[in-house]
N, C-alpha and C positions, 0 to 999 in steps of 0.2 A: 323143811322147805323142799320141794320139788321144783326141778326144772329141768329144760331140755335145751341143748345150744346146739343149734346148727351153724355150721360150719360152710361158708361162701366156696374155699376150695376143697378140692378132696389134697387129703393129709393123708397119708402113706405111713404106716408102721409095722416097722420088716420085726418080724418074731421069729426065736430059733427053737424048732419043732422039737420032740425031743430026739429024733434020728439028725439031728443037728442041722436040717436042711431050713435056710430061710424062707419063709412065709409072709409073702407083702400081705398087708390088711389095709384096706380105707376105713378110716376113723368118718359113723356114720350120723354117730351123736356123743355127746356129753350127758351122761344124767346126773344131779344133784338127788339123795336123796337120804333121810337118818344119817346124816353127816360123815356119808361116802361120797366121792365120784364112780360113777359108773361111766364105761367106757364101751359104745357098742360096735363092734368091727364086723367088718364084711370081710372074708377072703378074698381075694384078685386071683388066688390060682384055684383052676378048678378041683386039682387033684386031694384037696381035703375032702372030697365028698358031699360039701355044701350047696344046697341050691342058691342061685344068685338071690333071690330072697332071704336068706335065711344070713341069720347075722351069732357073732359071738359074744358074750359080755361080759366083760373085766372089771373085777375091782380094784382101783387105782387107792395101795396103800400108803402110809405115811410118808413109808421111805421110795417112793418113787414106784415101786415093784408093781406088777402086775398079778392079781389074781383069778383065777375062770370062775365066777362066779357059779355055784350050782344049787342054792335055795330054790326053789322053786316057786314061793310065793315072794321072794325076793325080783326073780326072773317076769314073773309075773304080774308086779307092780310099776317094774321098768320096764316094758314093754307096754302098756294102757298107758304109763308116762308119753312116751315115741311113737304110740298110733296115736294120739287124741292131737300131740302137737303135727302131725301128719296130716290131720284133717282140720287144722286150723287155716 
């Protein structure tokens, strides 16, 4: 099953980088997909090197943890997920 939940406000989730400095993210979707949650974040600081476009994506484990997703046809699949529901 796929799907994507938008979120009416912006959700704020502080991450600690690994130089231990906190890192707010806006939570920019939910994805459902092969019976994970994906989790797409935006930075709020600029200093990660992100452009404001550009977002990062978590897989939300059983035990709550977050992991940075780096499949690339994984990446891949959940992003056509968040642009198609973009242009609905």
């Amino acid at each position: 099953m796929k799907k994507r939940t938008n979120k009416p406000e912006k959700e704020i989730i502080t991450l600690s980088g690994e130089n231990g400095k906190n890192i707010d993210f806006e939570l920019a979707a939910e994805v459902e997909l092969d019976d994970y949650t994906y989790l797409i974040l935006k930075a709020l600081d600029s200093s990660m090197g992100l452009d404001p476009d550009e977002a990062i994506i978590f897989r939300l484990e059983a035990d709550g943890m977050m992991e940075p997703e780096f499949d690339d046809d994984i990446i891949d699949r959940i992003s056509e997920i968040y642009n198609a529901d973009l242009d609905n």
